[in-house]
C-alpha positions as CSV (number, residue, x, y, z in Angstrom):
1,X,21.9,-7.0,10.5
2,X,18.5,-6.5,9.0
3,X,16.8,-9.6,7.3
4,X,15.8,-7.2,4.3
5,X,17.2,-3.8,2.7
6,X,13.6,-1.8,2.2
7,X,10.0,-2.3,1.7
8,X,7.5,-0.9,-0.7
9,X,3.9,-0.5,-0.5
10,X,1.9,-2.3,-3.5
11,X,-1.3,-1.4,-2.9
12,X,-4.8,-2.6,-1.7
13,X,-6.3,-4.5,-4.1
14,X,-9.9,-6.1,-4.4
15,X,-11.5,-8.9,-6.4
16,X,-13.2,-8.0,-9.9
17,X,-14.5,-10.0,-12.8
18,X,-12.9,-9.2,-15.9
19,X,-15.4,-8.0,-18.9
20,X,-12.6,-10.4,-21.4
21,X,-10.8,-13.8,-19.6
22,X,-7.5,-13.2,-20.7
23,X,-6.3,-15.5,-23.8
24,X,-4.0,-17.8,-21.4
25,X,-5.4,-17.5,-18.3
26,X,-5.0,-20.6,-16.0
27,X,-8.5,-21.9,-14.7
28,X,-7.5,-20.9,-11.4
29,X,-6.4,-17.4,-11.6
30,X,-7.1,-14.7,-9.8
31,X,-8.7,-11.4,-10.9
32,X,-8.0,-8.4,-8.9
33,X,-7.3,-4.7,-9.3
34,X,-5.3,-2.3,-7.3
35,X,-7.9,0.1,-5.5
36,X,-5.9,3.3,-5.8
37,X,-6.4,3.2,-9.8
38,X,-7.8,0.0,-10.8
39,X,-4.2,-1.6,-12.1
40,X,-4.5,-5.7,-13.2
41,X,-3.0,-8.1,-10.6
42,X,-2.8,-10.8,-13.5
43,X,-1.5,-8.8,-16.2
44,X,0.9,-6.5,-14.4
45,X,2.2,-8.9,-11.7
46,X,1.5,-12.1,-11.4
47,X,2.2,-13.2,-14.9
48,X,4.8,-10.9,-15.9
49,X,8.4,-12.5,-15.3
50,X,10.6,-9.3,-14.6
51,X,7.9,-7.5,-12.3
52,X,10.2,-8.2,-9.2
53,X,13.4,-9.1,-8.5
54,X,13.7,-12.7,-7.6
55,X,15.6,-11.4,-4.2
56,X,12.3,-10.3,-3.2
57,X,9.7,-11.4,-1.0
58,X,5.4,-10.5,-0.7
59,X,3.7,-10.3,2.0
60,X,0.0,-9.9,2.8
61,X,-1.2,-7.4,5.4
62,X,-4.1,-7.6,7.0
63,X,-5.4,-5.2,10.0
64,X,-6.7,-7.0,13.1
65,X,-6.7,-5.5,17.2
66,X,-3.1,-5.7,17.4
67,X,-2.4,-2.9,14.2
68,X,-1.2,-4.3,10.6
69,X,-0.2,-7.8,10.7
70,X,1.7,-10.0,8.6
71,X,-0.5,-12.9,6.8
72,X,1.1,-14.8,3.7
73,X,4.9,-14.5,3.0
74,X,6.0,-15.7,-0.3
75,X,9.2,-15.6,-2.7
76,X,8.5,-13.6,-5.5
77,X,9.2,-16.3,-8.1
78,X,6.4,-17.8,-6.4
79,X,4.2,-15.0,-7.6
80,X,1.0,-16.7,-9.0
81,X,0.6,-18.7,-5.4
82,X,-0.1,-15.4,-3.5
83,X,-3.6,-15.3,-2.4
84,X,-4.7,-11.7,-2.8
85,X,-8.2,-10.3,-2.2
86,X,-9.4,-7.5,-0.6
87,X,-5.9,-6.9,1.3
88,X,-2.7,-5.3,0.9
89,X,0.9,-6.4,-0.7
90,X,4.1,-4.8,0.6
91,X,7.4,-6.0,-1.0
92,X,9.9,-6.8,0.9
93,X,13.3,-6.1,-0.6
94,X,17.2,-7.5,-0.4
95,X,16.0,-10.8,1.6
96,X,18.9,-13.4,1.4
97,X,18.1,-15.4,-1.5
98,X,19.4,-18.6,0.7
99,X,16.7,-18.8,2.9
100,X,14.6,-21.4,2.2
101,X,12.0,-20.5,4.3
102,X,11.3,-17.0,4.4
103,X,8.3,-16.9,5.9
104,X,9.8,-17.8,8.9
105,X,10.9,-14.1,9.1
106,X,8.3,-12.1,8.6
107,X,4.9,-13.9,8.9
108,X,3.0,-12.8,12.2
109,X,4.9,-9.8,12.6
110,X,3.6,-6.6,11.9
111,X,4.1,-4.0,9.2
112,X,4.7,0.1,10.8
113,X,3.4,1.9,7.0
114,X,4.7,5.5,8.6
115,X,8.5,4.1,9.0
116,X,8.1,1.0,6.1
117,X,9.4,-1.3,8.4
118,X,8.6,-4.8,10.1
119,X,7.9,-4.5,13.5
120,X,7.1,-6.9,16.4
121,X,3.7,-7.2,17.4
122,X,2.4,-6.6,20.7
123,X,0.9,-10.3,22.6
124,X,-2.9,-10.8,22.7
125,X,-4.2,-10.0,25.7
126,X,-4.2,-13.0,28.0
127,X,-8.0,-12.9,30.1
128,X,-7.2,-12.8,33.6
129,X,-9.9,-15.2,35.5
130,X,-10.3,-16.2,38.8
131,X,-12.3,-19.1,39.5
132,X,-14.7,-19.3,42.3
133,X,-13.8,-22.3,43.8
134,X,-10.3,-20.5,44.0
135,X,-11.6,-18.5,46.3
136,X,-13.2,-20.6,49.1
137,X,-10.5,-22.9,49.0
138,X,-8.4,-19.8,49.5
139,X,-10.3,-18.2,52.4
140,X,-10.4,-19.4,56.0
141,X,-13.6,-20.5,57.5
142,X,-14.1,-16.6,59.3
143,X,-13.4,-15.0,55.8
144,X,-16.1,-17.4,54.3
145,X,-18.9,-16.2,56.8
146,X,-18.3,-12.5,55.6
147,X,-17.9,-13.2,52.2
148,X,-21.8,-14.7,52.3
149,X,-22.8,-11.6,54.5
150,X,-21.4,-9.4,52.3
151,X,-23.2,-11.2,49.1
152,X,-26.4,-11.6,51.3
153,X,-26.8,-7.7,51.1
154,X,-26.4,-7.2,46.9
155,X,-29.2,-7.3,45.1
156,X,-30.8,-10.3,43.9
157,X,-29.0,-9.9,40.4
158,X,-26.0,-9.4,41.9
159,X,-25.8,-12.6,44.4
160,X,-27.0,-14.8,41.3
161,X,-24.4,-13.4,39.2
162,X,-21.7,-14.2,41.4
163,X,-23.4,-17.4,42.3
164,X,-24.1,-18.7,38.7
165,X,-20.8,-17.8,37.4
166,X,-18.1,-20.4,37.2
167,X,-15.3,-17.8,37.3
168,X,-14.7,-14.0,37.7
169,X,-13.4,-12.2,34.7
170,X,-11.1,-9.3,35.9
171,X,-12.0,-7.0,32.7
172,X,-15.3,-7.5,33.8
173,X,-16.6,-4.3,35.5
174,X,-18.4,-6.4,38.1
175,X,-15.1,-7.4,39.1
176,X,-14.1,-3.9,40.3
177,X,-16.7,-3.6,42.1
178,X,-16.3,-6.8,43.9
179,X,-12.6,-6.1,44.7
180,X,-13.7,-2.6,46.3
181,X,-16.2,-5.0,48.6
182,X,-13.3,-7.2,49.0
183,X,-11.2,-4.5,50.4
184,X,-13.6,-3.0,52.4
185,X,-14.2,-6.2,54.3
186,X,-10.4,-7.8,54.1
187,X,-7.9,-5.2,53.3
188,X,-6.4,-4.6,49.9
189,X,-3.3,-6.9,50.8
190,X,-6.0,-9.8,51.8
191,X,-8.4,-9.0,48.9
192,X,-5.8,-9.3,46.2
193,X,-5.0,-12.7,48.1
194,X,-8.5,-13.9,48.1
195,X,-9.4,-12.9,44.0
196,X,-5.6,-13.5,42.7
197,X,-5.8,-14.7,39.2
198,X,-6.6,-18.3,39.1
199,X,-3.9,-20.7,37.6
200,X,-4.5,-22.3,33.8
């Protein structure tokens, strides 16, 4: 069973500076205006009673590496809290209005606008590293010789790059080309062995 019925697309909205405060405007409040045609956060949401259904939820969406991701998650009768600014606001619809927490649901997760649905994200990337001590300990005595012969005859940059470095960052295109010397000299079973990721 779904935790919500549908979801609809508020807008984008950005910050402005009204030319008039409004008469009852709290200190605090918030001026913004939907980008697609300049409609008043304050005046047509977040100070008028009846603009959602108190079964509803917002929800912030913000676009980082991993697509449109979920940011703030409020109840809708908690409508002046929500933090808007240069972002968009889907509402989320038929969330059950006993739970407390609905956050818990959707915050962090993403938002797929083609099928207006909530969607898993995919994980950050997690850098693979190896460190350098990893690999001497790793290596016999024999393997250590070639491993200096084989750095003896890179270039200058290229032994003090591997010297100076505390670790070797597989994403780093250096690193390819030290696992094709690897494999030359050990084998590709033996050089995965030798430049395995190292442990946290």
């Amino acid at each position: 069973m779904s935790d919500y019925t549908s979801i609809e697309i508020l807008g984008d909205f950005d910050f402005y500076t009204p030319a008039t405060r409004p008469e009852l405007a709290p200190g605090d409040a918030l001026f913004m205006q939907r980008t697609s045609d300049g409609l008043d956060w304050y005046e047509n949401w977040s100070h008028k009673p009846d603009a959602f259904d108190p079964n509803d939820v917002l929800a912030t969406v913000l676009a980082d590496d991993r697509g449109a991701v979920i940011q703030c998650v409020l109840r809708a009768t908690l409508v002046q809290q929500m933090p808007v600014g240069k972002e968009r606001i889907i509402v989320i619809k038929g969330v059950d209005p006993t739970i407390e927490k609905p956050h818990r649901l959707f915050e962090q997760k993403g938002f797929d606008e083609a099928t207006l649905s909530i969607v898993d994200l995919p994980g950050l990337a997690v850098p693979v590293i190896t460190y350098k001590r990893d690999i001497w300990v790793r290596c016999t005595d024999e393997e250590a010789d070639i491993i200096e012969a084989v750095l003896a005859k890179q270039s200058t940059r290229k032994q003090n790059m591997f010297r100076d470095a505390q670790y070797l960052d597989h994403a780093d295109p250096y690193f390819a080309e030290l696992m094709a010397g690897f494999v030359q000299a050990f084998g590709q079973d033996r050089a995965s062995q030798l430049l395995a990721g190292s442990s946290a």
